[in-house]
N, C-alpha and C positions, 0 to 999 in steps of 0.2 A: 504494500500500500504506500500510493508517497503520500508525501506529508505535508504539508501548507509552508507556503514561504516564511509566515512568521517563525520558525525555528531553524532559521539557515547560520544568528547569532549565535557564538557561545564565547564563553568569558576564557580570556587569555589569566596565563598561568599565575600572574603577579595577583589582576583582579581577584582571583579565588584564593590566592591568600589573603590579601588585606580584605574581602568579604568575611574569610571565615573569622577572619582574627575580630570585625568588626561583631559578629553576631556571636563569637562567645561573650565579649563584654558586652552585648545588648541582654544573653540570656543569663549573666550573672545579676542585672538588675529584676528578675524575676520573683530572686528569692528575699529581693526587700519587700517589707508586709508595713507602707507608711499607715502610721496612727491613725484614726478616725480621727477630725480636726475637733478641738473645743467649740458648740456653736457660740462662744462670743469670739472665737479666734484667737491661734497663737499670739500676737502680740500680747493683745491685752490681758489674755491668763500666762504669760510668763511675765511680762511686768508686776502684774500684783501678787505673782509667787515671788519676786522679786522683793516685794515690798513697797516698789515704785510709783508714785504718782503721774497722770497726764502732764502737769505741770511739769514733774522733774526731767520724763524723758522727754519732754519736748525743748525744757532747756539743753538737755545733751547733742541737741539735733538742729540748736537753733528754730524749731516751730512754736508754737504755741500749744499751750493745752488743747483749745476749741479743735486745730489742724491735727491733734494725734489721736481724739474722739474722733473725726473724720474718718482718717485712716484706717482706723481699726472697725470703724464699722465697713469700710468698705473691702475691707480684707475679709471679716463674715459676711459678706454679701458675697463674695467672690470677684469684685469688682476693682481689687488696687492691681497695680501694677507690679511687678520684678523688680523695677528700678525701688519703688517706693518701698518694699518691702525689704532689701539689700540695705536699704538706709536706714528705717528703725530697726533689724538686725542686728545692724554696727551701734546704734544707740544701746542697745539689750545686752551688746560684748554676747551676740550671740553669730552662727552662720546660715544664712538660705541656702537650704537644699529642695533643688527640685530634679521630679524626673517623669519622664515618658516612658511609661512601662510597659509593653505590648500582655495583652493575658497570654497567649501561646508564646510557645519556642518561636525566634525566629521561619527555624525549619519547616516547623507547623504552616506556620503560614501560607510559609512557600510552596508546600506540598499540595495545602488546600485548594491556593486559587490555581498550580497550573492543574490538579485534579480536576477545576471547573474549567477552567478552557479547553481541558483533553477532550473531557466530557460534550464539551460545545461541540468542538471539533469535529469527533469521532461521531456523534448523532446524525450530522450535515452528509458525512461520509457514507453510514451506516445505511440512511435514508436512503441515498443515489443505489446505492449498491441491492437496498434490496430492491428496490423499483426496475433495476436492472439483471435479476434473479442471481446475483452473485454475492447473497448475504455470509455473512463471516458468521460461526460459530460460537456459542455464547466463550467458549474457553479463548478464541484465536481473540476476540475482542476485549476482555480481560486483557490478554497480552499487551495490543495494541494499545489499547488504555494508560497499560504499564508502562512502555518504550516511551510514548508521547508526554508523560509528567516525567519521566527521568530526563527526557529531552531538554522539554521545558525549561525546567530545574535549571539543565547546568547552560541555556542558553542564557541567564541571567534576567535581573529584576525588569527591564527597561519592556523586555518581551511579557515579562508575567503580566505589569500592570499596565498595558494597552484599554483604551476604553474598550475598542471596537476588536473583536478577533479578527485576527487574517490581518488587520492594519500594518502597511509595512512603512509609514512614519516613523520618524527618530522623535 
């Protein structure tokens, strides 16, 4: 069976190592488990474990009280910003840490969506073929299934996440 021009890609040797090296450190952020946030918000419940007043950290920070009640209500709203958070932080002598966690392994992922575009794929195929009385065998299609995500796979990310299948844009 040939196979659609989208998998004519595949990743040169350096790419598949700085990918892998990149998706071990993606999947060691997995096994961080961040806290459930205080709903009035880390600032202002480490400040008053602190013992700290609005006034005080806001003197540390050059703002005013009224600007660090702002802040911290807009940090429980979900609404401040990185920057602004960075900066009462460093008032707290504390560090912002944030992260983009994926729920699956990298791997996962990858396996997933070229399984969905195999699957796209191979149905298109499957279709022609039996309308054509040349249908594949539930076991040879399996196979095919199998080749076309391994394919996939190692043609790299740029092919995985195409809107449109068959799309041969860069």
């Amino acid at each position: 069976m040939k196979l659609p021009l989208l998998v004519t890609q595949k990743l040169t040797n350096v790419q598949a190592v700085v990918r892998k090296q990149i998706v071990v450190k993606i999947d060691k952020t997995m096994e961080l488990k961040a806290p459930t946030p205080p709903k009035t918000g880390w600032i202002r419940t480490i400040r008053e474990a602190l013992g700290m007043s609005g006034t005080q950290l806001g003197e540390r920070l050059n703002l005013t009280r009224n600007q660090i009640s702002i802040l911290e209500r807009k940090e429980a709203a979900g609404t401040i910003t990185l920057n602004q958070l960075q900066q009462i932080a460093e008032g707290l002598n504390a560090d912002l840490m944030y992260a983009v966690v994926p729920r699956k392994s990298i791997e996962e992922i990858l396996e997933d969506r070229a399984a969905e575009i195999a699957h796209s794929i191979l149905e298109i195929s499957h279709q022609n073929m039996f309308l054509e009385a040349q249908q594949l065998s539930k076991e040879k299609q399996h196979e095919s299934t199998k080749m076309l995500i391994k394919e996939l796979i190692n043609a790299g990310g740029k092919v995985l996440w195409k809107t449109h299948i068959g799309e041969n844009r860069k």
